[in-house]
C-alpha positions in Angstrom: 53.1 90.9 88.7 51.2 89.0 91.4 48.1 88.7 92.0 47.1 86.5 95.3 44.6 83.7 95.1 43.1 84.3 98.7 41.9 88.0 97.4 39.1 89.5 95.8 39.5 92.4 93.2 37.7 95.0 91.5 37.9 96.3 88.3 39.4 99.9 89.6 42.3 97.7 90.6 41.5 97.5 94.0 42.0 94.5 96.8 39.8 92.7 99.3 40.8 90.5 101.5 37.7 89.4 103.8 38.2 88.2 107.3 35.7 85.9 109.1 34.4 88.4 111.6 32.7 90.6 108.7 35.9 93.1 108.3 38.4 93.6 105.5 41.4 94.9 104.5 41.6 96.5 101.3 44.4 98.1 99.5 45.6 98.7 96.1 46.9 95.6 93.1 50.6 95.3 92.4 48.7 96.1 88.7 47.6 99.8 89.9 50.8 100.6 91.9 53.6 100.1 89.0 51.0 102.0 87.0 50.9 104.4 89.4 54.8 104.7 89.5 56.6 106.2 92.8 53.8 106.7 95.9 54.5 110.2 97.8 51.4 110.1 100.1 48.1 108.7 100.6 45.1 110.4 101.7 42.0 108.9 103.4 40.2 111.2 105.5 37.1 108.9 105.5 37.4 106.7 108.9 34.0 106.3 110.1 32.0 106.6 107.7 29.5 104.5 105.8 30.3 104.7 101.8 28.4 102.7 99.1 30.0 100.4 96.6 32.5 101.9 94.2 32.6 105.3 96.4 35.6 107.3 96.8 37.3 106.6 100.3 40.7 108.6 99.0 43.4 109.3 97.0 47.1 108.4 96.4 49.1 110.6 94.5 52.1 109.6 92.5 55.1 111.4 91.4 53.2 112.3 88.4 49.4 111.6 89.0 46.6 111.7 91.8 44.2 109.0 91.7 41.1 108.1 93.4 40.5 105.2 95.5 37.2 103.4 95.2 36.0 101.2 98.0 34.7 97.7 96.3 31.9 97.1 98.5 29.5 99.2 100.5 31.3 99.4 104.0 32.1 101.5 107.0 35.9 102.7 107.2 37.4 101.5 110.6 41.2 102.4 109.9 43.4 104.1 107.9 47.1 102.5 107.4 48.8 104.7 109.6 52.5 103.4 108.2 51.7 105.3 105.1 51.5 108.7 106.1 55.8 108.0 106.8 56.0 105.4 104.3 54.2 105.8 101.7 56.2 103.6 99.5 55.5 100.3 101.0 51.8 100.7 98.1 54.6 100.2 95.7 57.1 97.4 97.4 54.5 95.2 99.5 51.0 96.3 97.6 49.3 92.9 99.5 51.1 93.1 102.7 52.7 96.0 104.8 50.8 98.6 101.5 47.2 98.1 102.5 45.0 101.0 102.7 42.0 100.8 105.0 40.1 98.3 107.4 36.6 98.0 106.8 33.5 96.7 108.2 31.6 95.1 105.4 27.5 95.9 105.1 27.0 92.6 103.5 29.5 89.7 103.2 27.6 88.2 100.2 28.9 91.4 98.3 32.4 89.9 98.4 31.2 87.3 96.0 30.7 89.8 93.7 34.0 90.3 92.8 36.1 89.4 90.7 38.8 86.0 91.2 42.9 86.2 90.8 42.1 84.4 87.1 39.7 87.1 87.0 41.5 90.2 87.1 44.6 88.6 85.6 42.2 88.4 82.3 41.3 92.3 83.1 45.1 93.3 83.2 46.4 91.1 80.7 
């Protein structure tokens, strides 16, 4: 499993990947997805709205589960990967790339910082 340098991650197995006008993209580990198993459908019906640290901003449900999907820092939700609502299966084959969930506008940059490094969350998934 990877886990890309240039990202921040949470320890609900989340990504962050902060741009430099103050958005992010954010999206689910390669950790979380083969856990997950097979992706049928992701559900975010949050887009505009401002959510707290650690809030729920969805779900993805798996062939045999439904999990929640917490936002790692207090943000506004701008977009919703609209490629998963036909392809939900890119979460599980490109879980940094073409698999990310939501575009946000981050409340405070410095939160970033707060998360955890690659090394980090490599330590957390063992």
């Amino acid at each position: 499993m990877t886990y890309p340098e240039h990202l921040k991650y949470t320890k609900d197995h989340e990504w962050l990947q902060l741009h430099e006008d103050g958005t992010a993209t954010v999206g689910v580990t390669d950790f979380a997805q083969h856990e997950l198993g097979d992706i049928v459908y992701v559900d975010v019906n949050t887009v505009g709205s401002d959510l707290a640290a650690e809030a729920v901003f969805g779900t993805v449900e798996a062939v045999k589960t439904v999990s929640d999907l917490f936002l790692p820092v207090a943000a506004t939700i701008l977009e919703v990967n609209s490629a998963l609502e036909k392809q939900p299966e890119l979460v599980n084959t490109d879980p940094y790339g073409d698999g990310w969930m939501v575009k946000i506008k981050v409340a405070n940059t410095a939160d970033v910082d707060g998360l955890m490094s690659a090394s980090d969350y490599t330590a957390l998934v063992g």
